[in-house]
C-alpha positions in Angstrom: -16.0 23.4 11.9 -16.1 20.9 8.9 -19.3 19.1 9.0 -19.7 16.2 10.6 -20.4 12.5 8.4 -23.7 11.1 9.1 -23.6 8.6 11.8 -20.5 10.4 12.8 -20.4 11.9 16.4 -19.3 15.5 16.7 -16.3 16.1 18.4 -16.1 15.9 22.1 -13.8 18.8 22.6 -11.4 21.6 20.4 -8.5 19.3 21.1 -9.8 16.1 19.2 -10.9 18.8 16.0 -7.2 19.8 16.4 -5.8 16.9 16.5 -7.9 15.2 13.7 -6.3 18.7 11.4 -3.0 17.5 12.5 -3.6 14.4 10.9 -5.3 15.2 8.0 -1.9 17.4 7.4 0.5 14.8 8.2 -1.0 11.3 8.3 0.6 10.5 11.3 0.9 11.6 14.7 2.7 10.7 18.2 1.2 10.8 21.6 4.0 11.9 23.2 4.1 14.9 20.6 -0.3 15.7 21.6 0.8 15.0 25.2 3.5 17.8 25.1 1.3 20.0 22.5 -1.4 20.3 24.9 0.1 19.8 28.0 -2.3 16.8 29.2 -2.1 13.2 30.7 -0.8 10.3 27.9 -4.5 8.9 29.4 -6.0 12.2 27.9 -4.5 11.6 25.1 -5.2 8.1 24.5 -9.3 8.7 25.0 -9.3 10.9 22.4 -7.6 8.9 20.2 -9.7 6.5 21.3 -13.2 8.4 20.0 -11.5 9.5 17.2 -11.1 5.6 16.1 -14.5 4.6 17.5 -15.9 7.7 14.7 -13.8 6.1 11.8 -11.5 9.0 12.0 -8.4 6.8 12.4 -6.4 3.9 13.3 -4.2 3.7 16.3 -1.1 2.6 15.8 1.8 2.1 18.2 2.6 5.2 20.3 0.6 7.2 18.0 -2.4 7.1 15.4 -2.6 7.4 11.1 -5.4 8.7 9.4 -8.5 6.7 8.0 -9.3 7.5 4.6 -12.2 5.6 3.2 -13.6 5.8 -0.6 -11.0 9.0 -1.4 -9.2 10.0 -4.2 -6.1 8.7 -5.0 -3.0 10.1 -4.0 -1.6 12.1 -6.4 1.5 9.6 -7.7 4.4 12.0 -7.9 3.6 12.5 -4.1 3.6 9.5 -3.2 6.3 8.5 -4.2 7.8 11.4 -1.6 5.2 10.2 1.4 6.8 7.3 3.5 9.8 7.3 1.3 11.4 5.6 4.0 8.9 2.9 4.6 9.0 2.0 1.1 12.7 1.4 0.8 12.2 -1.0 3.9 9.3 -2.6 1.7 10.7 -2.5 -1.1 14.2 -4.4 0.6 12.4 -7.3 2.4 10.8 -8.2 -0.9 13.6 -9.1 -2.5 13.7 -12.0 -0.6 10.8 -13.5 -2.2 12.8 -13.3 -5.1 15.3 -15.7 -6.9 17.6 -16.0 -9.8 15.2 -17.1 -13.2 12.2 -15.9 -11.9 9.5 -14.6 -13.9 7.3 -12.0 -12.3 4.6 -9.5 -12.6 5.7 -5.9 -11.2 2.3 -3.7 -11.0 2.5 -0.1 -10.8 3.1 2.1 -8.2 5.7 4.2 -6.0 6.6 0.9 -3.7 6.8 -1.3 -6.9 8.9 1.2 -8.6 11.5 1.0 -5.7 11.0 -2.4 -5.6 12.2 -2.7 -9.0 15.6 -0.3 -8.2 16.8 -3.7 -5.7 16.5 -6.5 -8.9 20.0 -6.0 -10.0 21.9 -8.5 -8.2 19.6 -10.8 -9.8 20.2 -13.5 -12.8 17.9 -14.6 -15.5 14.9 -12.3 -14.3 11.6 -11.6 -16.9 9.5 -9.3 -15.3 6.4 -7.9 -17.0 4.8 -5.3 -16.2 2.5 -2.1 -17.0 4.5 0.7 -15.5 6.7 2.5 -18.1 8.8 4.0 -15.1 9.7 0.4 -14.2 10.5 -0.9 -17.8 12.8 2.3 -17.8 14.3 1.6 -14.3 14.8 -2.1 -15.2 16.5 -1.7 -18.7 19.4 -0.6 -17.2 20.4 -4.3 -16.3 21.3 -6.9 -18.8 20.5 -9.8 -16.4 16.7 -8.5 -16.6 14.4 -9.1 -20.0 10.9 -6.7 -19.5 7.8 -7.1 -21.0 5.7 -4.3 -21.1 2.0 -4.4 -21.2 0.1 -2.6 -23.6 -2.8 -0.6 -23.4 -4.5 2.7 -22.8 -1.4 4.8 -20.9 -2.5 6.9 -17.8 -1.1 9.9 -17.9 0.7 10.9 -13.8 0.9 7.1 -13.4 2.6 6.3 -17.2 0.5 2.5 -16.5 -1.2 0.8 -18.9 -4.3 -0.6 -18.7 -7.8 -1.6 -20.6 -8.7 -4.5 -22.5 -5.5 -4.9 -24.4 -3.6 -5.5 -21.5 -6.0 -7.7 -19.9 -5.9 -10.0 -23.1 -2.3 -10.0 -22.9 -1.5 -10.6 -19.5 -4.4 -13.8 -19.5 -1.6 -15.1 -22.3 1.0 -15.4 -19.0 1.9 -17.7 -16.9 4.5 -16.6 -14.0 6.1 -17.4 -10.9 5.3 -14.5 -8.7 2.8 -11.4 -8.7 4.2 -8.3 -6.9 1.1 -6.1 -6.4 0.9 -2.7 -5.2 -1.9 -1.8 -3.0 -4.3 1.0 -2.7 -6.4 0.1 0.4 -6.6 -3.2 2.5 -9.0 -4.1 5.2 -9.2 -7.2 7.3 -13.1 -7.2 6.5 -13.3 -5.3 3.2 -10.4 -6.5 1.6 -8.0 -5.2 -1.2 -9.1 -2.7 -3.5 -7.5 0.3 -5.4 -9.0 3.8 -6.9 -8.5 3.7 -10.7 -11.2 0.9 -11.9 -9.2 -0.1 -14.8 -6.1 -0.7 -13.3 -8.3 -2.7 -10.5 -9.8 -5.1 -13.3 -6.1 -6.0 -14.4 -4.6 -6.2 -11.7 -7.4 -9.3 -10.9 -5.7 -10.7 -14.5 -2.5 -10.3 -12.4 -3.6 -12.7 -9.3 -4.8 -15.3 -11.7 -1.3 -15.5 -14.0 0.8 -16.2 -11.4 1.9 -19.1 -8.7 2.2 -16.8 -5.9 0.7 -13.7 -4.8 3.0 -10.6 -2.6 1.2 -7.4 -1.7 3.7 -4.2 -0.8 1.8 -1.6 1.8 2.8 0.5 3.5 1.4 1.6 7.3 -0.8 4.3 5.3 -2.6 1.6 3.6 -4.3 -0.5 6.4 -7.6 0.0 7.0 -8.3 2.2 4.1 -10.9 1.3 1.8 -11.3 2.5 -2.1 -13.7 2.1 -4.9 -12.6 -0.9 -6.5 -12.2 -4.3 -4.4 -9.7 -6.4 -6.4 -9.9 -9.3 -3.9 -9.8 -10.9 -0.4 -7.0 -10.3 2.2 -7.0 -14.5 2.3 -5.9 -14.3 -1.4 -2.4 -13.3 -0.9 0.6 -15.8 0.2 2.5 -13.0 1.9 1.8 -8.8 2.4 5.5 -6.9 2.3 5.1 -4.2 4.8 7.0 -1.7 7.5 7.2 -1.9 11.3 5.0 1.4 11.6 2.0 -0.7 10.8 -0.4 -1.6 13.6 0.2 -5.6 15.5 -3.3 -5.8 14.9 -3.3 -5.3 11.8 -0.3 -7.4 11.3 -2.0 -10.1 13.5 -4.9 -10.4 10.4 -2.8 -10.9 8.2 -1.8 -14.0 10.0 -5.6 -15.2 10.9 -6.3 -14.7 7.1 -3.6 -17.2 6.1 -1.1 -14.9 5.0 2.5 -14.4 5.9 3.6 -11.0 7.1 7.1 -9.4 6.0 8.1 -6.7 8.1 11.1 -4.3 6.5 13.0 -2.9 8.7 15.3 0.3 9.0 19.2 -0.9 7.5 21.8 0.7 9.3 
């Protein structure tokens, strides 16, 4: 048995330590899939997910739980952008209608911005800048888009930019909208990311622009990393899909912000 975190209870039973390995390998599970694995009552079920949450493990969601990760490593970024693939196309969809013909935006980096940045082309009169070479190569394809790419230090897996160069050059900007990608957000600890760097421009970001729009998927609720960029209350709307918690939906809307839900298009 992995050892326990202090302050951590140990497990009440081989089921929870089994189902908290089913999570760990697919960050999300189903009651009705434990119910039928282990041939118990949903009410079984439901108080172990129930200690599992109470121990920080993870977060119950509707009809099923997703894993807590606190102060991990960051994702590798080529998986990630396979991980809730389908979440982020719904994301990335009910973005676009923040968006309008002449804006000028910041697109950060990341696997939800990236797709976010495949949905611009029916646009006019777009500038975007932004530190993410894979989005300066996605959005070059349209001549109705000018791109400004940040410079900087490049991180290598990422291909972002970051450091002091970029931060001087973004505090230069003034734009309409800031599309952020997120790393972690909690109601109480707010938004924060892993790579420090990339945390201290993306602060640069909030500051350049009018409006602020988080994209997160479900994963990214109630996760907490390294580096707190800023408070929940900060942001004017969080883009997000319908696999993430109503409680966690309903913060969003005590903090002030406006919650976009993407949906599955049929």
């Amino acid at each position: 048995m992995e050892k326990i975190p202090q302050g951590r209870k140990e497990m009440k039973n081989k089921r929870q330590e089994i189902i908290l390995k089913l999570l760990k390998e697919h960050r999300m599970i189903k009651a009705k899939d434990l119910k039928q694995m282990f041939k118990v009552s949903m009410e079984t079920i439901r108080r172990d997910l129930e200690f599992l949450e109470e121990e920080g493990y993870l977060s119950r969601v509707y009809g099923g739980a997703i894993l807590k990760r606190l102060h991990g490593i960051e994702p590798e970024y080529g998986g990630r952008g396979i991980k809730n693939f389908e979440e982020k196309k719904k994301i990335a969809l009910a973005a676009t209608a923040l968006v309008e013909d002449g804006d000028t935006i910041i697109i950060d980096v990341g696997t939800t911005t990236l797709e976010f940045a495949k949905h611009l082309y029916t646009f006019k009169n777009l500038t975007v800048l932004t530190n993410s070479i894979p989005i300066v190569v996605e959005l070059k394809k349209s001549a109705d888009i000018r791109t400004l790419i940040v410079g900087g230090e490049v991180r290598q897996g990422e291909l972002s930019s970051s450091g002091c160069w970029a931060e001087e050059m973004i505090s230069r900007f003034n734009v309409d909208k800031v599309f952020l990608g997120i790393g972690g957000i909690d109601g109480e600890k707010g938004v924060s990311d892993y790579h420090m760097e990339e945390a201290n421009l993306r602060k640069y970001f909030i500051h350049s622009g009018q409006m602020l729009i988080g994209l997160a998927d479900y994963s990214k609720f109630g996760v907490t990393a390294l580096n707190k960029i800023c408070e929940v209350s900060d942001f004017d709307y969080i883009v997000t899909d319908d696999c993430t918690p109503v409680k966690m939906v309903n913060q969003l809307k005590e903090k002030g912000v406006v919650p976009l839900i993407g949906r599955k298009v049929v």
